[in-house]
Rosetta silent file (secondary structure, phi, psi, omega in degrees, C-alpha in Angstrom):
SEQUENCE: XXXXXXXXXXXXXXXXXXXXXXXXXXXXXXXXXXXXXXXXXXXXXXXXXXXXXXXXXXXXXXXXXXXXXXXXXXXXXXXXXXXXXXXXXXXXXXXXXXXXXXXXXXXXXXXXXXXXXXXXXXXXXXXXXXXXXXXXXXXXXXXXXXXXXXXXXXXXXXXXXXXXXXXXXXXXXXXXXXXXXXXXXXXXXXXXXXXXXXXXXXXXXXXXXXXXXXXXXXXXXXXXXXXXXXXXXXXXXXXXXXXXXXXXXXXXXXXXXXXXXXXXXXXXXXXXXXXXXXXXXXXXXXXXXXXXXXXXXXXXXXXXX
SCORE:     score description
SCORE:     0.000 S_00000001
   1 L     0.000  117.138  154.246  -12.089  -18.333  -10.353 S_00000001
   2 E   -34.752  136.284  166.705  -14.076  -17.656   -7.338 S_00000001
   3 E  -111.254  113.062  168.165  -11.964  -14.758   -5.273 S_00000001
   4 E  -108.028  116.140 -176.841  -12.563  -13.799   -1.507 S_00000001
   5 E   -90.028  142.130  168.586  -11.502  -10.434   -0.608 S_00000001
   6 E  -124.555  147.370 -171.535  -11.427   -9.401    3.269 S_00000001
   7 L    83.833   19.062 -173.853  -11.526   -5.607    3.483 S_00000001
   8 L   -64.509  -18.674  173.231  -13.099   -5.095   -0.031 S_00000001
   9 L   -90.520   18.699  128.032  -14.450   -1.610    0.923 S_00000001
  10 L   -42.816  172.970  174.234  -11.184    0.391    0.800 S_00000001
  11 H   -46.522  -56.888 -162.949   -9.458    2.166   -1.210 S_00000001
  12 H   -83.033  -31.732  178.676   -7.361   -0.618   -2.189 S_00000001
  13 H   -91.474  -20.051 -177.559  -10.222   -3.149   -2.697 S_00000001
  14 H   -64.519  -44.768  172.837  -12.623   -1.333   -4.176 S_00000001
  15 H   -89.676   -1.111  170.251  -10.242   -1.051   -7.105 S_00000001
  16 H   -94.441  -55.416  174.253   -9.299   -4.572   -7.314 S_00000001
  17 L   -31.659  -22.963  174.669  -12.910   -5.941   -6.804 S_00000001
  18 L   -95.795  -33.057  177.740  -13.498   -3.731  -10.066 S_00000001
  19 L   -78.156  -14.828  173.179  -10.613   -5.052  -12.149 S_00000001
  20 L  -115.908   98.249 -177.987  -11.386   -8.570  -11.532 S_00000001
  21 L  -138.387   16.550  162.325  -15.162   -8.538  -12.270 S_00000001
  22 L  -102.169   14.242  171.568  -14.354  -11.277  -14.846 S_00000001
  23 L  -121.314  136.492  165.186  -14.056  -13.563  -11.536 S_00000001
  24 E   -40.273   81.047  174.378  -16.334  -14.406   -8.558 S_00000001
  25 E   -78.651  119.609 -167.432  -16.246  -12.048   -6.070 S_00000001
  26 E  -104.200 -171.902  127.262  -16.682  -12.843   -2.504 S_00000001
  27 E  -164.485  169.720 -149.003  -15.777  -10.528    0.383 S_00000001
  28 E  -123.189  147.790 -171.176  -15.353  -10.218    4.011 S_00000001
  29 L  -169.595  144.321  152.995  -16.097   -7.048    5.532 S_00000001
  30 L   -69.475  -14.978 -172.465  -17.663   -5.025    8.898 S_00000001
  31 L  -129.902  177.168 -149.349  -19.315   -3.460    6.753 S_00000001
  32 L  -136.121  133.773  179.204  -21.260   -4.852    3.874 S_00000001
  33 L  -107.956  178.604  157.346  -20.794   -3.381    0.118 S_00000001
  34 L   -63.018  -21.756 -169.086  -22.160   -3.682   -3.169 S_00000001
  35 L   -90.139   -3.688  179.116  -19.375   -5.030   -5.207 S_00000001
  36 L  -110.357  177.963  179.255  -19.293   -8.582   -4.393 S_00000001
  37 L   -98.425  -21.145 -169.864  -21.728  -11.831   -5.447 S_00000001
  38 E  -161.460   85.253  174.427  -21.611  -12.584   -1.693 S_00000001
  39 E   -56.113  140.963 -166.811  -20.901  -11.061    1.397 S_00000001
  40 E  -133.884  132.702  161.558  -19.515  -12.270    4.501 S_00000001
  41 L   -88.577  162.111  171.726  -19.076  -11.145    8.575 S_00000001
  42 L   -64.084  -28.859 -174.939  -16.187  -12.257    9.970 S_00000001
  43 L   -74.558  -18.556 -176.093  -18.331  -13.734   12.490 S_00000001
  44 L   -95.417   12.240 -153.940  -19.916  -15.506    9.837 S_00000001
  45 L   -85.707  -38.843  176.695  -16.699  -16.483    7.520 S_00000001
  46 L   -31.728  -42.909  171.041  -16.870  -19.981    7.956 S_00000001
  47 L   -36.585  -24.918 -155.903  -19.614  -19.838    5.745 S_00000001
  48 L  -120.029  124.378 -159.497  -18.068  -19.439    2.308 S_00000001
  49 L  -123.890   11.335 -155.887  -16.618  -22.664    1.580 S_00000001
  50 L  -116.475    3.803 -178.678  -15.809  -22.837   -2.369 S_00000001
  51 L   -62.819   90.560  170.856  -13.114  -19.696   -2.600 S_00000001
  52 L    -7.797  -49.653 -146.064  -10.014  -20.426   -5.120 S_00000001
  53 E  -128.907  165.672  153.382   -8.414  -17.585   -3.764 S_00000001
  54 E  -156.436  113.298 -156.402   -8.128  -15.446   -0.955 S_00000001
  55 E  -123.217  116.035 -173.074   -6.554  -11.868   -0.751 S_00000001
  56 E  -108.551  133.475  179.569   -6.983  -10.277    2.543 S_00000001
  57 L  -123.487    5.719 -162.305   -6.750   -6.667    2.862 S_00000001
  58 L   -91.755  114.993  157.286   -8.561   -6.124    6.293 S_00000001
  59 L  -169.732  179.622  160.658   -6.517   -4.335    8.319 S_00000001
  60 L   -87.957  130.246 -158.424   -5.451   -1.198   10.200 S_00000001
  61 L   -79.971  132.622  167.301   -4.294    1.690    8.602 S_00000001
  62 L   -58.300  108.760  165.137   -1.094    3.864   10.086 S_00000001
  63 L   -70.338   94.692 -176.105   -2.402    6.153   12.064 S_00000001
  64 L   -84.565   -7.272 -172.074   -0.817    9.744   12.192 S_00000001
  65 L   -83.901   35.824 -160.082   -3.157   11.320   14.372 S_00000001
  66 L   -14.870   79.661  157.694   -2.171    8.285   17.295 S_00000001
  67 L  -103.592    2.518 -169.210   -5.576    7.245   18.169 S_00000001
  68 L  -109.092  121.171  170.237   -5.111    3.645   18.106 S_00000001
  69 L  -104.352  165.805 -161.504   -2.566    2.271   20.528 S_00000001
  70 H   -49.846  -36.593 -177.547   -0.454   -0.959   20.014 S_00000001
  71 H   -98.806    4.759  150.482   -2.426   -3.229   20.933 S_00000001
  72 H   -58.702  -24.504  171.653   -5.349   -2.333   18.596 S_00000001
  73 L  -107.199   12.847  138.541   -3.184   -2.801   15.561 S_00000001
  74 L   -81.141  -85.622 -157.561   -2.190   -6.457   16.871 S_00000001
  75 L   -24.427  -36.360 -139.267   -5.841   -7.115   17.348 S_00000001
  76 L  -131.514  -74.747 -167.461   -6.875   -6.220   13.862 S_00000001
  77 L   -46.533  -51.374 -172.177   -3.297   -6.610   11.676 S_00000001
  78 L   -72.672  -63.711 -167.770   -2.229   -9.438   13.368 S_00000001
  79 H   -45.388  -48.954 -162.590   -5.882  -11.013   15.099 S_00000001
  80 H  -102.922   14.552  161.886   -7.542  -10.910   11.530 S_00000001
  81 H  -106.650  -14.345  157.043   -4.689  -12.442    9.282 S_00000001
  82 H   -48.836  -51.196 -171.838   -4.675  -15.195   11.990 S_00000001
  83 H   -56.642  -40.573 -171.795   -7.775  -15.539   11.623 S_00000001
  84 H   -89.189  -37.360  161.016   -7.947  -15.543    7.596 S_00000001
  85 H  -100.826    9.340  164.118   -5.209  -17.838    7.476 S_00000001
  86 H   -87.423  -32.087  165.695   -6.263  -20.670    9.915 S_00000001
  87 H   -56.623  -52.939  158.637   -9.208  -20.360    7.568 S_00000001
  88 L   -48.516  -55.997  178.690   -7.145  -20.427    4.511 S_00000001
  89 L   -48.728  -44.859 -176.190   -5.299  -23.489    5.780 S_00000001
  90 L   -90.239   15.736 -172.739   -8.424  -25.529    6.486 S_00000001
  91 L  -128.848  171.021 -172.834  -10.281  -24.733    2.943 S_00000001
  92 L  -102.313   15.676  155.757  -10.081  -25.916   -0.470 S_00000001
  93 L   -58.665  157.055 -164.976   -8.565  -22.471   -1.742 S_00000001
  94 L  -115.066  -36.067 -158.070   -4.971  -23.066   -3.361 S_00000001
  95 E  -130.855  139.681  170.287   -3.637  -19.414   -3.181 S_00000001
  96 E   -92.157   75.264 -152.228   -3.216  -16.811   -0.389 S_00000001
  97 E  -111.455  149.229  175.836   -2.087  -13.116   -0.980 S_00000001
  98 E  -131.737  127.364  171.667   -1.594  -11.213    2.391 S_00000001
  99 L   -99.787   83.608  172.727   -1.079   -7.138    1.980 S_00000001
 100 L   -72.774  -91.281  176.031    1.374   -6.380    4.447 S_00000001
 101 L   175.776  167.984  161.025    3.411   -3.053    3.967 S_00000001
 102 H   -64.398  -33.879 -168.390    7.118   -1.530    3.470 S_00000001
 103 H  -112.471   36.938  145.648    6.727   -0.570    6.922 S_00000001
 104 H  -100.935    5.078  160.906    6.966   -3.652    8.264 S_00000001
 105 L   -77.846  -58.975 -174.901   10.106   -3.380    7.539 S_00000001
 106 L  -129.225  162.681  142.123   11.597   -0.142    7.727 S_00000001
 107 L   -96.418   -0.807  168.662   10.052    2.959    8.940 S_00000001
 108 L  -169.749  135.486 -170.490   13.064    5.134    6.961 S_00000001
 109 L  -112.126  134.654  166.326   15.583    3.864    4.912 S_00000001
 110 L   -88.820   91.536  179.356   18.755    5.299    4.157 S_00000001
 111 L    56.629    2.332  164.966   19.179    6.215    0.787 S_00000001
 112 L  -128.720  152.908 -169.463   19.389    2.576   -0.135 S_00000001
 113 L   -58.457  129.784 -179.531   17.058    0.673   -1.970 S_00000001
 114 E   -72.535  105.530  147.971   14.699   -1.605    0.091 S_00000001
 115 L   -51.376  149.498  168.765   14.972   -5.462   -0.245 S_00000001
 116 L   -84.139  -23.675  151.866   13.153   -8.328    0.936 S_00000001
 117 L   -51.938  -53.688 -169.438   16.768   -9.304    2.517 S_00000001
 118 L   -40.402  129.545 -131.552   16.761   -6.240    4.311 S_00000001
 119 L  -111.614  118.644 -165.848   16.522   -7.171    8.029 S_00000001
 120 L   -52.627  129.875  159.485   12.725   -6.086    9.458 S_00000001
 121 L  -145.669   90.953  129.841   13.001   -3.204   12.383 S_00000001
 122 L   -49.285  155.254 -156.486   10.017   -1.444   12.871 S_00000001
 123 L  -120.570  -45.356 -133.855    9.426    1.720   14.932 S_00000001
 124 L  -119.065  142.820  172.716    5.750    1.941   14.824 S_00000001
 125 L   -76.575   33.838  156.232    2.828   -0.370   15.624 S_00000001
 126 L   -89.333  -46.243 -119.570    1.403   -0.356   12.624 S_00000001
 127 H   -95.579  -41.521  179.798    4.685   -1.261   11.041 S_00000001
 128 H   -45.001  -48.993 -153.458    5.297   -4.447   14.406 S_00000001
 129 H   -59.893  -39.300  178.702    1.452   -5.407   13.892 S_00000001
 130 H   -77.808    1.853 -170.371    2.437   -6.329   10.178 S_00000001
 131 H  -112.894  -21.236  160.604    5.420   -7.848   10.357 S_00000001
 132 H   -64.684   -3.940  176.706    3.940   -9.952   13.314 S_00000001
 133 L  -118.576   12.735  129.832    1.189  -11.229   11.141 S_00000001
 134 L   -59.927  -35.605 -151.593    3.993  -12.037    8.483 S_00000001
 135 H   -90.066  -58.398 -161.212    5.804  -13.954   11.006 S_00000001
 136 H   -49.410  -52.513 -171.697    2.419  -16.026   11.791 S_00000001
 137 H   -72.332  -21.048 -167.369    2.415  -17.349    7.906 S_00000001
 138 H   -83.885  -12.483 -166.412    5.837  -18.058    7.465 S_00000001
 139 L  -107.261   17.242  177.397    5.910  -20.199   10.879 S_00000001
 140 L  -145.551  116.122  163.360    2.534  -22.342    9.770 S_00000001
 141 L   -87.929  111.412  174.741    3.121  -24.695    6.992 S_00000001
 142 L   -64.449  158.965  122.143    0.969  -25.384    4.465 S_00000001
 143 L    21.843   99.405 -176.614    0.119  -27.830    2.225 S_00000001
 144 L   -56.773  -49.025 -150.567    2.686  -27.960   -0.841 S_00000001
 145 L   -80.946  -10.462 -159.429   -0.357  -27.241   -3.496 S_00000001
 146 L   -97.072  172.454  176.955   -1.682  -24.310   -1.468 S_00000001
 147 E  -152.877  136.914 -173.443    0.589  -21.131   -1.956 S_00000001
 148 E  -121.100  144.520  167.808    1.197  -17.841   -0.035 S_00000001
 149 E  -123.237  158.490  172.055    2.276  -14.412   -1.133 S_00000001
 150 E  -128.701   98.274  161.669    3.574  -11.381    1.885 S_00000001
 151 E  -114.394  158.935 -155.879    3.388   -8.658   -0.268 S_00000001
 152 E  -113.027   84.990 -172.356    5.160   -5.654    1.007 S_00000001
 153 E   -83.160  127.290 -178.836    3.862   -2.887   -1.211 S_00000001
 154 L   -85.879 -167.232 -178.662    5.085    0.804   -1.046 S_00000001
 155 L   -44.066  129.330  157.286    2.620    3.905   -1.418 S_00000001
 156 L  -102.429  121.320  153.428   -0.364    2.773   -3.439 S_00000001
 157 E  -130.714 -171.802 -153.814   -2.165    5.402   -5.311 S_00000001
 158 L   162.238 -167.797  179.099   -5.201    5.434   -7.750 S_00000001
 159 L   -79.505  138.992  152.699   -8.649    6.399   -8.468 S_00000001
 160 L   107.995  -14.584  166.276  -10.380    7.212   -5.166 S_00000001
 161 L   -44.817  124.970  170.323   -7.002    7.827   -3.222 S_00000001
 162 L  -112.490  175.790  167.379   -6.306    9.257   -0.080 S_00000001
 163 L    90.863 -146.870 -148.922   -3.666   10.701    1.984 S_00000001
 164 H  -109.753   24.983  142.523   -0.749   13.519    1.582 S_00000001
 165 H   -77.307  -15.662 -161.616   -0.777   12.818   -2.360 S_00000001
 166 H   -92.711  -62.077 -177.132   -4.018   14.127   -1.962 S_00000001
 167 H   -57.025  -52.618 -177.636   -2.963   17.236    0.974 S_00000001
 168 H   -39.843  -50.137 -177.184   -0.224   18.164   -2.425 S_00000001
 169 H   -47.851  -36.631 -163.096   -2.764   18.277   -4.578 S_00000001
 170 H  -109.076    5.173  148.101   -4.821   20.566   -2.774 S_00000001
 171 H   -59.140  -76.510 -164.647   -1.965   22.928   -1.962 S_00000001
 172 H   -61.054  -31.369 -166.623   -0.765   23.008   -5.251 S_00000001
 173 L  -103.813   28.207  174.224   -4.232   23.398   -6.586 S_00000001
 174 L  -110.850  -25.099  171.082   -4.898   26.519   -4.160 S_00000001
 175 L    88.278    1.938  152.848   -1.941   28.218   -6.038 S_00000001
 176 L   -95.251  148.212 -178.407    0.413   27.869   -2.942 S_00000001
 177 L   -52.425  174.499  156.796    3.951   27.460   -3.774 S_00000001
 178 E  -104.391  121.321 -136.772    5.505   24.418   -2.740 S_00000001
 179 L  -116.630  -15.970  170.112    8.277   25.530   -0.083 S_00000001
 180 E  -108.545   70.974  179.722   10.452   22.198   -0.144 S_00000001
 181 L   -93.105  -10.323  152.160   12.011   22.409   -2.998 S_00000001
 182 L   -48.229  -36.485  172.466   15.435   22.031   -0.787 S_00000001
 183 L   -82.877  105.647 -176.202   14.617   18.936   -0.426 S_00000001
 184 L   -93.652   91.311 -172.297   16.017   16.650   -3.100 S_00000001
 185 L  -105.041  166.003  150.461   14.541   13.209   -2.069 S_00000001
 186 L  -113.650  146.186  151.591   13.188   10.402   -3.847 S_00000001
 187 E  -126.451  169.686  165.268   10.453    7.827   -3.354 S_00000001
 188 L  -114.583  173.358 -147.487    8.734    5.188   -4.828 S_00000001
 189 L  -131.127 -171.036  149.250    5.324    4.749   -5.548 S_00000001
 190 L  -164.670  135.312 -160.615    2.972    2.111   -6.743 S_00000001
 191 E  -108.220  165.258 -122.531    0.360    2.721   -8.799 S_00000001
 192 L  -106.741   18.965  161.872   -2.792    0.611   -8.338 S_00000001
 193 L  -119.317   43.577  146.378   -2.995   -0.896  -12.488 S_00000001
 194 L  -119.088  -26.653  164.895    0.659   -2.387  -11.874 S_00000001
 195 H   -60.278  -46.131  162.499   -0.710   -3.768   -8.666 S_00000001
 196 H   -47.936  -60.898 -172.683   -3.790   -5.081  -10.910 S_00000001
 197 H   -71.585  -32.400  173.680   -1.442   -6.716  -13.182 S_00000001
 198 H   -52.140  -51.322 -177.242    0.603   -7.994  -10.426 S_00000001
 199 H   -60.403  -36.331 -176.609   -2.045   -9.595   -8.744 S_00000001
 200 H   -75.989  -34.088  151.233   -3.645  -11.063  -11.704 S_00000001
 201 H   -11.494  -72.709 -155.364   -0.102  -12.517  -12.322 S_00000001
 202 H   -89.832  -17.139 -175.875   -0.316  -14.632   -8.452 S_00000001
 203 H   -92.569  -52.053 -178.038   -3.943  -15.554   -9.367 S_00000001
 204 H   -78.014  -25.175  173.233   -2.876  -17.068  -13.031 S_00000001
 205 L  -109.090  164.415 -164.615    0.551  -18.516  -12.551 S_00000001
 206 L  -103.277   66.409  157.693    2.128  -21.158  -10.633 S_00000001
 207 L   -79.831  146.646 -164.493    4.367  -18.515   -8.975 S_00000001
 208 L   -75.696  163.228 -149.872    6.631  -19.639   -5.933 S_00000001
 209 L   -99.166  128.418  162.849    5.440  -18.823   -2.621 S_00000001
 210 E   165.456 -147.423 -173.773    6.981  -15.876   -0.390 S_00000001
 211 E  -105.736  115.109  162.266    7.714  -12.291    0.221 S_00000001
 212 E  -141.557  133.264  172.777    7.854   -9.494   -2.491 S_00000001
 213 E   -62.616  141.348 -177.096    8.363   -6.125   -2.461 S_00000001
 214 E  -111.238  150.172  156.435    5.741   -4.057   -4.841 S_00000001
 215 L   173.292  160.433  176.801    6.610   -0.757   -6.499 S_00000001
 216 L   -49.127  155.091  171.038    6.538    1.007   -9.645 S_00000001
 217 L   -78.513  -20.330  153.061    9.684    0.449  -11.483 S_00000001
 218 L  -143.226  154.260 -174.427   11.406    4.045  -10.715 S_00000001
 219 L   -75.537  179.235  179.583   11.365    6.286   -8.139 S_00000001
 220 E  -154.304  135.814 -163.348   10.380    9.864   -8.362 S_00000001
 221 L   -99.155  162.932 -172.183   11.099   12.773   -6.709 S_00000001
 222 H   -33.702  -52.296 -179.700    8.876   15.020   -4.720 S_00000001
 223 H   -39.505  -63.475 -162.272   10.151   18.060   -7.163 S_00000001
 224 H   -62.729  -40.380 -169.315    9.071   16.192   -9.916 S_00000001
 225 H   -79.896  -15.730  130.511    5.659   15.035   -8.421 S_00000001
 226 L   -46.107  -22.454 -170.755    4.895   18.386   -7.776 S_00000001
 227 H  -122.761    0.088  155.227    5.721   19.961  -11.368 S_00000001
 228 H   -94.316  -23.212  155.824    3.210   16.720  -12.420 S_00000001
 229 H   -34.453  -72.508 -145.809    0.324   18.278  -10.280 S_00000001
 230 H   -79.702  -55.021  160.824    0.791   21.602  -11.753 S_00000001
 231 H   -18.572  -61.255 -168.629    1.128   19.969  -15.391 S_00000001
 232 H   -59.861  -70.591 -144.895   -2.501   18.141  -14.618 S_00000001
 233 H   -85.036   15.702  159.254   -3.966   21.250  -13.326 S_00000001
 234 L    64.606   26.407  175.594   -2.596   23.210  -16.290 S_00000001
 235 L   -94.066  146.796  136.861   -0.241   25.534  -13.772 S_00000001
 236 L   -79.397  163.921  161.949    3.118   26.167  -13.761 S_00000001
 237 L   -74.514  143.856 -177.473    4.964   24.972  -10.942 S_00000001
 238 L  -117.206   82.822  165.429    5.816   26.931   -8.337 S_00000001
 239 E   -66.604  133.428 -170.713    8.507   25.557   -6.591 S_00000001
 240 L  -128.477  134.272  164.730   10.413   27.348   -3.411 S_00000001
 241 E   -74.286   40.429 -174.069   13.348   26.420   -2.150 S_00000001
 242 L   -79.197  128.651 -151.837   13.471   27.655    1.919 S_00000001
 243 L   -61.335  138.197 -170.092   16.537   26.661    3.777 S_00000001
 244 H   -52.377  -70.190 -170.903   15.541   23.092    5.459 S_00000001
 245 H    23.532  -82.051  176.000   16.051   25.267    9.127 S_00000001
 246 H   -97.815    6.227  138.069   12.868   26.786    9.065 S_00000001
 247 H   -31.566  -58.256 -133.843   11.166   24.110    7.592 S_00000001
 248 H   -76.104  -29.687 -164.625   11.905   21.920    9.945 S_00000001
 249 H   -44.502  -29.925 -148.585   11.154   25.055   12.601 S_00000001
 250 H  -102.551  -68.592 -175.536    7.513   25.356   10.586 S_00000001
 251 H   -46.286  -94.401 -138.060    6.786   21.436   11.169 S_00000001
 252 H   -52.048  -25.378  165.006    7.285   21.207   14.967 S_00000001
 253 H   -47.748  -46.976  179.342    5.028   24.426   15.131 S_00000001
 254 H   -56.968  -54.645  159.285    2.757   22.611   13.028 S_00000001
 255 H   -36.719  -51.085 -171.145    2.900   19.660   15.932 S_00000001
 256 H   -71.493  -52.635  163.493    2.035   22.017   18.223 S_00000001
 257 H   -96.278   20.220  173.952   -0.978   23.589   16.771 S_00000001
 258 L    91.853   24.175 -167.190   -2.313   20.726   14.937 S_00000001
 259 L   -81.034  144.133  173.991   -1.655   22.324   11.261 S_00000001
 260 L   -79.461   23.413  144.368   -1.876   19.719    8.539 S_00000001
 261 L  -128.506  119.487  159.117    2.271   20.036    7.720 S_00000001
 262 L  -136.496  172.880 -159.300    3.674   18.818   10.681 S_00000001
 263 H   -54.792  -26.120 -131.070    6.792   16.639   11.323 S_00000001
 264 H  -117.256  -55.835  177.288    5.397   13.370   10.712 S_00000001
 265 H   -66.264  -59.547  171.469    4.016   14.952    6.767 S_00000001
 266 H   -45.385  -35.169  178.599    7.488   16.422    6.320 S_00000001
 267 H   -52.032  -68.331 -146.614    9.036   13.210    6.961 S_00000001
 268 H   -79.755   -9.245  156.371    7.130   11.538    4.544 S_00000001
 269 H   -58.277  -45.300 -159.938    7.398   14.394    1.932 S_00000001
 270 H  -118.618   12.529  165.949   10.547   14.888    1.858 S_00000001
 271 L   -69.265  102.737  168.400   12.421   11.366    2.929 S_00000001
 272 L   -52.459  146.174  167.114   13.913    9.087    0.365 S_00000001
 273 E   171.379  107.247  165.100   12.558    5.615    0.257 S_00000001
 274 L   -83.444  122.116  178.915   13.381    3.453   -2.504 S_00000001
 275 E  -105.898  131.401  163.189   11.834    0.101   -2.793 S_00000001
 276 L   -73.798  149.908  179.019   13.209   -2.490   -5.260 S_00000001
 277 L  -118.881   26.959 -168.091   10.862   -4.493   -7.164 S_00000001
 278 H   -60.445  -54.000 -170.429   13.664   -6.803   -8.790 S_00000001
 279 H   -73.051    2.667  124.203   12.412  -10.061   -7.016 S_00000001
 280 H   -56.961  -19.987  166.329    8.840   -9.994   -8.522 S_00000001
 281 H   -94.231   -8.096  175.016    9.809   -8.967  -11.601 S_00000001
 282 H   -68.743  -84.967 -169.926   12.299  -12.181  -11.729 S_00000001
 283 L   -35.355  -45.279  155.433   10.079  -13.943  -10.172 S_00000001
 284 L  -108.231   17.950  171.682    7.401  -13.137  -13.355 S_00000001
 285 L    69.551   27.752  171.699    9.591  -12.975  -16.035 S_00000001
 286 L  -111.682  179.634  146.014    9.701   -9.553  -16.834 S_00000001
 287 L   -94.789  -22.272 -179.415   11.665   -6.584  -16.999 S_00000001
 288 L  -143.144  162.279  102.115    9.549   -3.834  -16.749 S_00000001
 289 L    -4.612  130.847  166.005    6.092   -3.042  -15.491 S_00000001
 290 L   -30.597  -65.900 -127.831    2.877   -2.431  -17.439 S_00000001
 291 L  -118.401  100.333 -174.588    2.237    0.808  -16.307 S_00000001
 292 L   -50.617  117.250 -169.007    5.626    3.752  -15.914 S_00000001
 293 H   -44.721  -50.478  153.113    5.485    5.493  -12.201 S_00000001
 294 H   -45.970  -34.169  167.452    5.306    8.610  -14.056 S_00000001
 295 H   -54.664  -63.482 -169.506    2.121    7.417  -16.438 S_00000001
 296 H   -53.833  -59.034  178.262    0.465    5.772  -13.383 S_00000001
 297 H   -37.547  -76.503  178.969    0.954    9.413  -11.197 S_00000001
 298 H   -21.405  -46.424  178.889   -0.618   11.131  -14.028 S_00000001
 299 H   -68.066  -13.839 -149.983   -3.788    8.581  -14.474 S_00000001
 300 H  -111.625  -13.709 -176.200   -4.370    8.809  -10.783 S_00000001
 301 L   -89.666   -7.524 -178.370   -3.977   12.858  -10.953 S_00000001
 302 L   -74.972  -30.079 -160.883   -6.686   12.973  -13.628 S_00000001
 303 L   -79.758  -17.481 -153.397   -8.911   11.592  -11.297 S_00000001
 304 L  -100.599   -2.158 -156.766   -8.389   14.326   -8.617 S_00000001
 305 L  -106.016    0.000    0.000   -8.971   17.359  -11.263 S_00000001
């Protein structure tokens, strides 16, 4: 199967472009990698006229540092999945995967597990720009043979991972305690060979067209993800329990001077958000996932050591 990735030089593409290397690989990129048979500008997209497939990944990333204002993440979330899927429409590819996010849904959930019923609010404009470039596919009708996926994927980690699994790590592996151990929260994760199997799934099957939330099959809580650091890095854990108070007192300081825990990393430390992955696993006739969110943390913590 020919494949065209847009956005193959992330995190996230970089490791699919390697797992399907038993396929064609095209991609679309600003910038131009190594990992494909054929490269493409956007300005230039038109070009590539034979793709099977097409899994766009090009987009803008949630920004905590707010340099990007709103309408920079419409230009880019929204602007380039128009763009990839007026393309899509008009080509002799059959299948479509779009990588939206959880948080084009919710930006916090309370304690109940997220659905694809579960009725889209977003807070942020990362979270609008994706659910507005969801909105665009569901309101332009295709073809019956061609097929679309929206998938709404929760934290992806893996080899080559960034972001505050990464600031834990590097806490934890400094031999400072971890001080929010008050916090009993859970989240869920997805790790990036149940995404590989997922994907190859929507490439190989005649699966029905729509929106599904991805995640590992159980959540896990911070505590726990924390006493699997110290496991990889052959510590015990050192978990602290300090009254939420001055936590929270320690973040907005942290706001103030610009310290890497500030309110925005406590949120997402210590927040519950559960996603369900029941309608995809329905939906491909399983019950469980390759790869167990504990197993997958581990593989992806080897890589960091």
């Amino acid at each position: 199967m020919k494949i065209l990735f847009t956005g193959y030089t992330g995190f996230i593409g970089l490791n699919l472009v390697k797992a399907f290397t038993n396929h064609t690989i095209y991609g679309v990129d600003i910038v131009q990698g190594k990992s494909v048979l054929k490269h493409y500008y956007w300005e230039n997209l038109n070009d590539c006229r034979d793709a099977d497939c097409i899994i766009h990944l090009a987009g803008l990333a949630h920004d905590i540092n707010d340099i990007y204002d709103e309408k920079k993440y419409f230009d880019v979330n929204e602007g380039l999945t128009r763009e990839i899927y007026d393309f899509y429409k008009n080509s002799t590819a059959t299948k479509f995967i779009f990588f939206s996010s959880v948080k084009a849904v919710a930006d916090s959930i309370n304690d109940i597990p997220l659905s694809e019923d579960y009725p889209p609010d977003p807070k942020t404009p990362y979270g609008k720009s994706k659910l507005a470039a969801e909105k665009y596919i569901l309101n332009n009708k295709i073809l019956p043979e061609k097929k679309f996926y929206i998938l709404r994927p929760c934290m992806i980690h893996g080899p080559g991972n960034k972001g505050n699994l990464n600031l834990l790590f590097k806490l934890i592996n400094k031999g400072i305690p971890y001080p929010l151990g008050a916090f009993k929260n859970f989240r869920s994760f997805l790790s990036i060979w149940n995404l590989v199997y997922i994907i190859n799934e929507l490439i190989e099957k005649p699966i029905n067209s729509g929106i599904y939330n991805l995640a590992d099959d159980d959540p896990v809580s911070t505590n726990e993800l924390v006493a699997l650091i110290a496991e990889a890095l052959n510590r015990k854990p050192r978990i602290w329990s300090i009254p939420k108070s001055i936590i929270h007192m320690a973040a907005r300081t942290g706001d103030i001077f610009k310290l890497p825990i500030n309110y925005v990393n406590l949120q997402k430390l210590t927040e519950t958000y559960i996603v369900s992955n029941s309608k995809i696993k329905k939906e491909l006739g399983i019950e469980k996932l390759p790869v167990t969110a504990v197993d997958g943390l581990i593989k992806t913590l080897e890589t960091f050591v």
